[in-house]
Backbone as JSON Lines, residues from 0, in Angstrom:
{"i":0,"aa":"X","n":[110.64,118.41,97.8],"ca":[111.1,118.15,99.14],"c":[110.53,116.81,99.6]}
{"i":1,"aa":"X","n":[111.52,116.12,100.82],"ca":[110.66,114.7,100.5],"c":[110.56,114.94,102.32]}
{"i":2,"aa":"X","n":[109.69,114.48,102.84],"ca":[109.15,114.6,104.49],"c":[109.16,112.96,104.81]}
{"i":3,"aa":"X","n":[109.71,113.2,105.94],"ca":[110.3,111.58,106.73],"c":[109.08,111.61,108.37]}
{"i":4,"aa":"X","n":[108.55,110.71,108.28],"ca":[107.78,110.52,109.53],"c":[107.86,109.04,109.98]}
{"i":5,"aa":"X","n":[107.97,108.74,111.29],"ca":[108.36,107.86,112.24],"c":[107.19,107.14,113.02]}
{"i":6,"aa":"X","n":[106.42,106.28,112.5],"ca":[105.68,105.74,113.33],"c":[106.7,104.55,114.59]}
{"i":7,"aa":"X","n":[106.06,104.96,115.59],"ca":[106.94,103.69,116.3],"c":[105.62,102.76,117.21]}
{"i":8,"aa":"X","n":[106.26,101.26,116.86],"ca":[104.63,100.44,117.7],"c":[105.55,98.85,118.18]}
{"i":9,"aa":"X","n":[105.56,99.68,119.8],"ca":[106.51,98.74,120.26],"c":[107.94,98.75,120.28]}
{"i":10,"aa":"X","n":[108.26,97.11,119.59],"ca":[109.9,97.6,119.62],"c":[110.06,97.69,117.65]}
{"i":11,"aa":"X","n":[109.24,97.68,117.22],"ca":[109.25,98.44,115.71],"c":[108.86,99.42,115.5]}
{"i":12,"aa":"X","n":[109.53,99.85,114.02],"ca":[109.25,101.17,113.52],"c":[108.57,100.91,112.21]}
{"i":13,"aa":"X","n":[107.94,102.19,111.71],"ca":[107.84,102.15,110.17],"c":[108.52,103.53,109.75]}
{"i":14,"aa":"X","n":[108.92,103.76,109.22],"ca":[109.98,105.15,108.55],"c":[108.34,105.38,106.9]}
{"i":15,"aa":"X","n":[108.19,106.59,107.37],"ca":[107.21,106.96,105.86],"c":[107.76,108.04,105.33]}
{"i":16,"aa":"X","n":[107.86,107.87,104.0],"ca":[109.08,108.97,103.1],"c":[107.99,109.42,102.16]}
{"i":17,"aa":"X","n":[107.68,110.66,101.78],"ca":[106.39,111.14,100.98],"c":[107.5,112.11,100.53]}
{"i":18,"aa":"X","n":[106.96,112.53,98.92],"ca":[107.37,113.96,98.09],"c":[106.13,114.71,98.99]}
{"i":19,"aa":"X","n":[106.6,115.55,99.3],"ca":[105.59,116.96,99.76],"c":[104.47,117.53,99.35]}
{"i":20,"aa":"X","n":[104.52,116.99,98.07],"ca":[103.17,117.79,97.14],"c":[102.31,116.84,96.95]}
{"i":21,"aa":"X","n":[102.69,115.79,97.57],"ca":[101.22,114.43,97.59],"c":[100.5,114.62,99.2]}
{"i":22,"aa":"X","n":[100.86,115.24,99.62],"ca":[100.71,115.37,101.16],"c":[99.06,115.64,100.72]}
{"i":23,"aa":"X","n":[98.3,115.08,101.81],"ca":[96.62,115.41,101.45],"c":[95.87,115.33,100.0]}
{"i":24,"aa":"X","n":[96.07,114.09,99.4],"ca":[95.91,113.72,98.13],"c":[95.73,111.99,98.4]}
{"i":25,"aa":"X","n":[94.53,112.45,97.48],"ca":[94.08,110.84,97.58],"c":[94.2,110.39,95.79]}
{"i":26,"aa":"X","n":[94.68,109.03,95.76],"ca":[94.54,108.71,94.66],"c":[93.94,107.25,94.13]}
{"i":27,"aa":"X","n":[93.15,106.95,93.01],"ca":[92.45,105.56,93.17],"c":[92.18,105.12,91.61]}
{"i":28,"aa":"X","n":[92.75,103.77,91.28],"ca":[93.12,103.43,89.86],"c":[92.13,101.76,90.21]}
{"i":29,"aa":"X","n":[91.7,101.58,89.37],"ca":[90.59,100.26,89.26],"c":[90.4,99.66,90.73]}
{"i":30,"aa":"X","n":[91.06,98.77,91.67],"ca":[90.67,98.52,92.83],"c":[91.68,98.93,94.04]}
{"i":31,"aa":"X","n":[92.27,99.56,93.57],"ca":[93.57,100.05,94.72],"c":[93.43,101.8,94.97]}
{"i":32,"aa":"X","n":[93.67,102.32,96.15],"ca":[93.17,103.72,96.71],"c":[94.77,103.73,97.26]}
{"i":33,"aa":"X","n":[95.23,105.01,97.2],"ca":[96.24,105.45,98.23],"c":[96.03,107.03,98.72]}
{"i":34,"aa":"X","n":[95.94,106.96,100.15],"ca":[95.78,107.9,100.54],"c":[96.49,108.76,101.67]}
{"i":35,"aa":"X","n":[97.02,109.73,100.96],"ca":[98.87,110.16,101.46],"c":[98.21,111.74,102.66]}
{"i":36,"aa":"X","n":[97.4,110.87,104.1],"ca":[96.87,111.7,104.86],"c":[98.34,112.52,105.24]}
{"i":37,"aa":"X","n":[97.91,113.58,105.82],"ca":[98.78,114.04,106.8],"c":[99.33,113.77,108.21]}
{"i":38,"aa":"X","n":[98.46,112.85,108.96],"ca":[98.35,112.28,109.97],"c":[99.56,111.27,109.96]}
{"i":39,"aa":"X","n":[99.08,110.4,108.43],"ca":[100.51,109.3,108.58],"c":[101.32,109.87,107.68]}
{"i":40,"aa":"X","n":[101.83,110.7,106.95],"ca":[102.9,110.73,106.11],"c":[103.66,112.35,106.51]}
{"i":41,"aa":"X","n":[102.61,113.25,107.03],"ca":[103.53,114.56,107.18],"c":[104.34,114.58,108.19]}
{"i":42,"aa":"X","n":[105.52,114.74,108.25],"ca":[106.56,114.93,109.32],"c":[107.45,116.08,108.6]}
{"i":43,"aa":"X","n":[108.71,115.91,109.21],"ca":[109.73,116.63,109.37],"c":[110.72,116.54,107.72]}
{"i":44,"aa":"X","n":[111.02,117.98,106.97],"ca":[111.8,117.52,106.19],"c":[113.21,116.63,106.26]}
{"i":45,"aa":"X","n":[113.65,115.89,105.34],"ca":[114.22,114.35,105.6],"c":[115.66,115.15,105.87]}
{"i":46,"aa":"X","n":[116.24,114.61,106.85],"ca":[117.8,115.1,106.91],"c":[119.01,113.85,106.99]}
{"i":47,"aa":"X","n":[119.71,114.37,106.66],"ca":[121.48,113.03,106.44],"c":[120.88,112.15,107.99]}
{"i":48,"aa":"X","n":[120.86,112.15,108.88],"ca":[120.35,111.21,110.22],"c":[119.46,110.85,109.85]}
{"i":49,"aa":"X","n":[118.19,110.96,109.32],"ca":[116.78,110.23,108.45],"c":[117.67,109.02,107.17]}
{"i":50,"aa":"X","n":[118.77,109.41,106.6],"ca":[119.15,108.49,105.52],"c":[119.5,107.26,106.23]}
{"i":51,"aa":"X","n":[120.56,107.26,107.31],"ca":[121.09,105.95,108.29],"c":[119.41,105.42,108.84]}
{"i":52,"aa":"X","n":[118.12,106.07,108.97],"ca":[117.33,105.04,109.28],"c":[116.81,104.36,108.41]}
{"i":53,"aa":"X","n":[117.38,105.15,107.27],"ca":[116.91,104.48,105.45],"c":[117.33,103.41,105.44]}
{"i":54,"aa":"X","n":[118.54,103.09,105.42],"ca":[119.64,102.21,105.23],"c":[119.37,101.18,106.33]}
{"i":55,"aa":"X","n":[118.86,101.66,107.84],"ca":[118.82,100.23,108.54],"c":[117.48,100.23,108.61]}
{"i":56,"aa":"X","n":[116.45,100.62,108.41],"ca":[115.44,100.67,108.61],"c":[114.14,99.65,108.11]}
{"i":57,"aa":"X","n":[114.07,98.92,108.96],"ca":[112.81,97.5,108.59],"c":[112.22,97.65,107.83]}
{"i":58,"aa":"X","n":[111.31,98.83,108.25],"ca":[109.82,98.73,107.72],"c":[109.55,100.51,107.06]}
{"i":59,"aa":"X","n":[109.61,100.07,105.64],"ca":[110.01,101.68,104.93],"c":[108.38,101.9,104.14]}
{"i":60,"aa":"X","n":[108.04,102.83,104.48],"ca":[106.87,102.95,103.4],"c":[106.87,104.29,103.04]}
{"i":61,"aa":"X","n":[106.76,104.22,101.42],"ca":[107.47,105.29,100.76],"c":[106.46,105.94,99.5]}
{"i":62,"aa":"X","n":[106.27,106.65,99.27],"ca":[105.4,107.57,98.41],"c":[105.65,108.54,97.71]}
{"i":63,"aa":"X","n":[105.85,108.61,96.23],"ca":[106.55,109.97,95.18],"c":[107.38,109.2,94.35]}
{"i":64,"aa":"X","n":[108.15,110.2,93.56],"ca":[108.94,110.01,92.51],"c":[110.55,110.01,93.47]}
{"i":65,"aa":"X","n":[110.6,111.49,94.02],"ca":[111.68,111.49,95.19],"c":[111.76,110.3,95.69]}
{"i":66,"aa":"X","n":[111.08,110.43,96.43],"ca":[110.98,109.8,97.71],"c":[111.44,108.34,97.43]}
{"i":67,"aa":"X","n":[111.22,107.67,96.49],"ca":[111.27,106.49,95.5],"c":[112.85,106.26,95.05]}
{"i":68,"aa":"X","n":[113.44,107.44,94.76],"ca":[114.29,107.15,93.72],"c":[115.59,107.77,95.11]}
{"i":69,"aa":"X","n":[115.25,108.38,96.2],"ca":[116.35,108.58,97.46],"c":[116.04,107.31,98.04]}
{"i":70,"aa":"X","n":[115.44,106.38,98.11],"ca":[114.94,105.29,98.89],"c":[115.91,103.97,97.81]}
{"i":71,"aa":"X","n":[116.19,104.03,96.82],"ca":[116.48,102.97,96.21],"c":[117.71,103.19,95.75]}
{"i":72,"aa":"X","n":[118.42,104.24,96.29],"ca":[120.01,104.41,96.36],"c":[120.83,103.8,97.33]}
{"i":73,"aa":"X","n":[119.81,103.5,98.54],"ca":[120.6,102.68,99.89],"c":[119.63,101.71,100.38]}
{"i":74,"aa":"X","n":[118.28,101.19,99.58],"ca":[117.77,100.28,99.71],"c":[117.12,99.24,98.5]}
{"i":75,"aa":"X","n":[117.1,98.15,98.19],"ca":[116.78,97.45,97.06],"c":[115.13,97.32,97.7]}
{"i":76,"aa":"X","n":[114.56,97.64,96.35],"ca":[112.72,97.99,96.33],"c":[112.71,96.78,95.72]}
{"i":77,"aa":"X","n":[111.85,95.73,95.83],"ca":[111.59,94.79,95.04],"c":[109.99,94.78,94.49]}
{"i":78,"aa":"X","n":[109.46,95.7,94.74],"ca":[107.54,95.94,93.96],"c":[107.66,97.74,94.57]}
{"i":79,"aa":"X","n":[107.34,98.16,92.78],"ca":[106.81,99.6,93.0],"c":[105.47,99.22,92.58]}
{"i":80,"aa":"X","n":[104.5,99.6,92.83],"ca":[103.06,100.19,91.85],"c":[102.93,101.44,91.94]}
{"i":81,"aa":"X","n":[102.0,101.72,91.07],"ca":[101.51,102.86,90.75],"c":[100.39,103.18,90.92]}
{"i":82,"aa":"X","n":[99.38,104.38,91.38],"ca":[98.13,104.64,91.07],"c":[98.19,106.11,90.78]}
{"i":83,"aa":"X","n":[97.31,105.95,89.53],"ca":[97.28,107.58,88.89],"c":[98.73,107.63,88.93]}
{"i":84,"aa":"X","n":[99.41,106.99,88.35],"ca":[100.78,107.39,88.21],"c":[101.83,107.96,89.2]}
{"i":85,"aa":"X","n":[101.07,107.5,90.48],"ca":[102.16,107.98,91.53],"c":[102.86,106.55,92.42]}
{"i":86,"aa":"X","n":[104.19,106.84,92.33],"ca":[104.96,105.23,92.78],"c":[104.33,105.21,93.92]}
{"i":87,"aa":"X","n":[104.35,103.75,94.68],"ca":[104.38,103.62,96.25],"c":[104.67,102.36,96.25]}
{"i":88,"aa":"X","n":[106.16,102.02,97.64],"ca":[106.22,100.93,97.79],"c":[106.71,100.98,99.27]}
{"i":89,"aa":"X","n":[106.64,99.05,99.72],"ca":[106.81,98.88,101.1],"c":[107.56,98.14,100.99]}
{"i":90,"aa":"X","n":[108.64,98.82,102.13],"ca":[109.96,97.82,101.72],"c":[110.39,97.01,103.04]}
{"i":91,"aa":"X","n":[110.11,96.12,103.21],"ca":[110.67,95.07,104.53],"c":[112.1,94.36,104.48]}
């Protein structure tokens, strides 16, 4: 399941797209940490109205295998990394 949460700051947004099962999981590979709190990534499971903010949406920050691969059907990712083998990218 992939969970869509909405930070808003100002007149921007950030849209955060997480697979569900990284939720409260920290992960950390030579100098890079990602840490998929609940605070910033748990929201609401993602629905067809969450995809149109995919598609226009500025500022995407995205976390999982899902979450990754529904994100790059209606948006071009230009840098995934990885830590411990889990994708994450930010897409402007």
């Amino acid at each position: 399941m992939i969970l869509v949460k909405i930070h808003e700051s100002g007149n921007s947004y950030i849209i955060c797209l997480c697979d569900s099962n990284l939720i409260g999981k920290k992960f950390a590979e030579g100098n890079l940490c990602l840490n998929v709190s609940e605070r910033f990534y748990k929201g609401r499971e993602i629905t067809e109205r969450d995809i149109t903010l995919i598609k226009k949406g500025v500022n995407l920050n995205v976390v999982g295998e899902e979450s990754i691969k529904l994100t790059s059907m209606y948006r071009k990712i230009n840098k995934i990394i990885k830590i411990e083998n889990i994708p994450h990218a930010i897409v402007v």
